[in-house]
Legacy VTK file of the C-alpha trace (Angstrom):
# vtk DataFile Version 3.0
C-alpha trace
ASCII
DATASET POLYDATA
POINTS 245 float
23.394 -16.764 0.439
24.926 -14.532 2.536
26.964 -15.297 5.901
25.179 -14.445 9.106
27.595 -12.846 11.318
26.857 -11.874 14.758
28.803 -9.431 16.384
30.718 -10.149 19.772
30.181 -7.303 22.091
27.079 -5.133 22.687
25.729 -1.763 22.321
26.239 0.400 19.656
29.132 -0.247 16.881
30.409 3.665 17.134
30.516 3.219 21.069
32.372 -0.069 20.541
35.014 1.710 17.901
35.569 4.972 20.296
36.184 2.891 23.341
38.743 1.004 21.322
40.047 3.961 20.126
40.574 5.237 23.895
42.347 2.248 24.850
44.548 1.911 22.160
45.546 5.720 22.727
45.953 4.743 26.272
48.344 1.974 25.026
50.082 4.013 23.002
50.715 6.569 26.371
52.520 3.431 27.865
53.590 1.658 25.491
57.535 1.663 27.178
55.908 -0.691 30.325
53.296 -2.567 28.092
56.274 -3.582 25.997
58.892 -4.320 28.721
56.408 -6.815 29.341
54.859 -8.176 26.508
57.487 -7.910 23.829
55.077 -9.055 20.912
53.583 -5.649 21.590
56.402 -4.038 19.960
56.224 -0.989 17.372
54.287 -0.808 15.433
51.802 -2.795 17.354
49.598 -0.338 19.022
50.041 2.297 16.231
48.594 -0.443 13.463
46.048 -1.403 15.870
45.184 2.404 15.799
44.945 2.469 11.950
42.822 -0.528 11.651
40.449 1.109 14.104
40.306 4.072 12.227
39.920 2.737 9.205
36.658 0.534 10.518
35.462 4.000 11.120
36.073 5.925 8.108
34.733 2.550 5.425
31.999 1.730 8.064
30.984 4.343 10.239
28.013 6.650 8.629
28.044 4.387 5.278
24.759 4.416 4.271
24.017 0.431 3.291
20.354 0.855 2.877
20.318 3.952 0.645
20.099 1.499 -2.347
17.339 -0.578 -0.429
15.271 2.207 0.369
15.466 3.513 -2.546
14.416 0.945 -4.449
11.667 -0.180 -2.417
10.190 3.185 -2.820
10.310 2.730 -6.457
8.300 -0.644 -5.618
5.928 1.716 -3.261
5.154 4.120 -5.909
4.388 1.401 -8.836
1.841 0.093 -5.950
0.026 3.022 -5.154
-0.124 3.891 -8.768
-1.024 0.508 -10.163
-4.016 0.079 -7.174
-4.757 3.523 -8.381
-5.372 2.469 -11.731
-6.844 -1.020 -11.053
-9.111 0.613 -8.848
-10.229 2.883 -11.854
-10.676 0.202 -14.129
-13.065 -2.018 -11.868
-15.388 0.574 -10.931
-15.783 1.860 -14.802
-16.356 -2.015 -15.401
-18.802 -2.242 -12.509
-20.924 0.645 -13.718
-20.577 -0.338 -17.261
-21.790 -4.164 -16.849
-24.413 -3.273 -14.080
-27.391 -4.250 -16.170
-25.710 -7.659 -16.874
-24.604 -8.839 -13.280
-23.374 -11.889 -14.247
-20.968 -10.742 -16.841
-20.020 -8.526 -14.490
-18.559 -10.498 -12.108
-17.426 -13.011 -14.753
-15.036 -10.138 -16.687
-13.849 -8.948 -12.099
-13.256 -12.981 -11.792
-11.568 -13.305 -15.284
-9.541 -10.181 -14.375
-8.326 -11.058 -11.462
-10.075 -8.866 -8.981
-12.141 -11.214 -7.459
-9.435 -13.991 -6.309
-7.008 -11.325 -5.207
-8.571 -7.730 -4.716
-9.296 -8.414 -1.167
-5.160 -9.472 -0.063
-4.289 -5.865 -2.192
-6.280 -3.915 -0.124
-4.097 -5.418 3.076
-1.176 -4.638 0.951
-0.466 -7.603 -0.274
2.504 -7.030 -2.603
2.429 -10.568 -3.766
-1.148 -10.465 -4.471
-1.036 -7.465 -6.263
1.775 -9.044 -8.475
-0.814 -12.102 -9.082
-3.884 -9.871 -9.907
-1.629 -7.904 -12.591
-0.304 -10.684 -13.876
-3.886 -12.363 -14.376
-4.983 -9.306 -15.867
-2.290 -9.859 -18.272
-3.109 -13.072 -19.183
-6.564 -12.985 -19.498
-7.177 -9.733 -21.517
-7.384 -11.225 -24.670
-8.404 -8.834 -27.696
-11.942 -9.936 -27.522
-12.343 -8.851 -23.967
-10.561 -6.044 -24.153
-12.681 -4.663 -27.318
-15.323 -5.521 -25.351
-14.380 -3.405 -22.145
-13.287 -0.813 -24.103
-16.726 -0.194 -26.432
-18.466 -0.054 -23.044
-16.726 2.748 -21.857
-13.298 1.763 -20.220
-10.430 3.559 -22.108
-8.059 1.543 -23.966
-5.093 3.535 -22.652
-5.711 2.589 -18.901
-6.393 -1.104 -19.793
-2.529 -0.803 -21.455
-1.240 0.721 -18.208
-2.238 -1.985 -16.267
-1.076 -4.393 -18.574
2.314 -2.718 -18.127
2.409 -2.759 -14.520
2.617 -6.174 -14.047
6.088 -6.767 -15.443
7.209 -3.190 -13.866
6.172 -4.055 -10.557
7.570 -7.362 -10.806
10.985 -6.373 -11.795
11.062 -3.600 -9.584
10.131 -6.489 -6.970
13.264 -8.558 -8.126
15.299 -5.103 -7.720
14.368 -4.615 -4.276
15.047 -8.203 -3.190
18.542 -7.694 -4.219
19.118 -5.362 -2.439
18.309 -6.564 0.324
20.841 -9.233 -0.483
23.965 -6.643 -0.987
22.786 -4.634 2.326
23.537 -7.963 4.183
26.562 -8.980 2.813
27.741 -5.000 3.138
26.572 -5.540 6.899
28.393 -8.846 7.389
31.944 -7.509 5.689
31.123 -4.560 8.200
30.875 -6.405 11.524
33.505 -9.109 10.926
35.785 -5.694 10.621
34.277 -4.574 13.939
34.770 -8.409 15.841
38.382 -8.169 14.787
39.027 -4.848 15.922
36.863 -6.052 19.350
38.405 -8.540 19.528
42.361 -7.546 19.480
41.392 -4.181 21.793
39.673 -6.346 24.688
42.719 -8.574 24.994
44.954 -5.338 25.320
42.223 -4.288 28.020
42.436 -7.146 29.564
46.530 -7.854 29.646
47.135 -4.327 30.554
44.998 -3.936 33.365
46.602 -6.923 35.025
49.709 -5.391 34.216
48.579 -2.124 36.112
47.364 -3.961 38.983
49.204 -1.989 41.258
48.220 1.136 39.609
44.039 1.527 39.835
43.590 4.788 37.903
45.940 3.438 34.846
43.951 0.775 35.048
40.955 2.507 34.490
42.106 3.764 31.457
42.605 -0.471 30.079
38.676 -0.939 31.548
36.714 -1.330 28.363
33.531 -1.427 30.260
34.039 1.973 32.064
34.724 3.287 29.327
31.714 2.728 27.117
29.976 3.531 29.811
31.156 6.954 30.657
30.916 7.431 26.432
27.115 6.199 26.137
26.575 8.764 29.708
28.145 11.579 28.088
25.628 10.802 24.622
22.782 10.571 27.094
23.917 14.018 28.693
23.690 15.296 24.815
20.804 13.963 23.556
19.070 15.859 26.770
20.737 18.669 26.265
20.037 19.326 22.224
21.710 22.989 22.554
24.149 22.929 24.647
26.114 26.055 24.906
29.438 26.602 23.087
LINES 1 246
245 0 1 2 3 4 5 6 7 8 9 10 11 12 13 14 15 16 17 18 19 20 21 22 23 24 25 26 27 28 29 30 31 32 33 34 35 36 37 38 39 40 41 42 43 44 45 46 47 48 49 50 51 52 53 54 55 56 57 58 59 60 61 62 63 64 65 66 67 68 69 70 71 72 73 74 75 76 77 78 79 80 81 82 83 84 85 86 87 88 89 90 91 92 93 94 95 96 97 98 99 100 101 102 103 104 105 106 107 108 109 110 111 112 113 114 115 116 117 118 119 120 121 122 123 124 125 126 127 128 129 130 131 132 133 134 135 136 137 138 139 140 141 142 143 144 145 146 147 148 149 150 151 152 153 154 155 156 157 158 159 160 161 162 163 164 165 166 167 168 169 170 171 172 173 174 175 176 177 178 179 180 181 182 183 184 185 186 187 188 189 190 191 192 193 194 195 196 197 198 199 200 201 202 203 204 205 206 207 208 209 210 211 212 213 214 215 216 217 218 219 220 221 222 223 224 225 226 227 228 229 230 231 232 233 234 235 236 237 238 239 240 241 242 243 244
């Protein structure tokens, strides 16, 4: 099972990354006083810092980890709607065929499957839908199905349900692990973020109470102000989607 990790700052992970970015720069600016005074912040501190943050962004940033998920679960969304499709198809043909003979009829929809689970696939039920095809399966023996088929059902749809059963099902399994990479892709992505986080906001910290005496350097160590003036220049943007060049 995959670890749950929670990250350990707020807002967005690109706002997070820039504003880490800034400071480090900021560091890097002056590094000479920063160093005088905290030797262990000696070269190449602030310029690996730098890399590490940039390489957060370029294996992180804008990687698509649910391209595989969504991909697959529209494979699982298209075996559905064909499968209810056809299921649909075949119960209607059987309906009309076995009219004169009610209770067959509704012995071969019960047999079938359709009358335990038909109801739950019409709410979209995936795991109903994976029962009725599997019961359909099961239960259309030769007999029955010769039986269906002289009535007027053809034989060829009868074999494409059949089939769907162990196609949806795999394509089920598929999906679900997915699901299972994406989170372990996620959790590989935001321990990478804490750590970067994590060294940047002690920098912010350290420095600004090494700038004390010196309020607009120490704007430039204020993590907070930062992201803020980043996520009010995005909002600025986003209202503005053609801004002029």
């Amino acid at each position: 099972m995959a670890p749950i990790v929670l990250r350990i700052y707020t807002g967005k992970d690109v706002d997070m990354l820039i504003t880490a970015a800034t400071i480090t720069q900021a560091a890097i600016s002056h590094k000479v006083f920063l160093q005088s005074n905290r030797p262990i912040w000696a070269d190449p501190f602030f310029d690996d810092l730098a890399a590490e943050i940039e390489n957060a962004i370029q294996t992180h940033l804008g990687l698509d980890n649910s391209k595989e998920l969504r991909l697959a679960t529209q494979v699982v969304y298209q075996i559905q709607a064909n499968s209810i499709q056809d299921l649909a198809l075949v119960k209607i043909q059987i309906s009309e065929d076995f009219k004169d003979n009610p209770i067959r009829k509704a012995e071969i929809l019960n047999q079938l499957g359709f009358t335990p689970f038909l109801k739950e696939v019409h709410k979209k039920d995936q795991e109903a839908l994976i029962n009725l095809l599997f019961q359909f399966k099961t239960n259309l023996d030769a007999n029955l199905r010769t039986e269906i088929v002289t009535k007027g059902t053809p034989n060829n749809l009868l074999t494409k349900v059949i089939n769907y059963a162990d196609t949806l099902k795999n394509a089920d399994i598929n999906q679900e692990s997915f699901k299972g990479i994406k989170k372990i892709m996620t959790a590989e992505a935001i321990t990478d973020f804490n750590t970067v986080y994590s060294k940047v906001i002690s920098v912010s910290k350290i420095a600004n109470k090494l700038f004390k005496g010196s309020p607009a350097i120490q704007q430039q160590f204020s993590f907070t102000k930062i992201n803020k003036t980043i996520n009010a220049n995005r909002s600025k943007s986003d209202n503005n989607p053609n801004p002029k060049l």
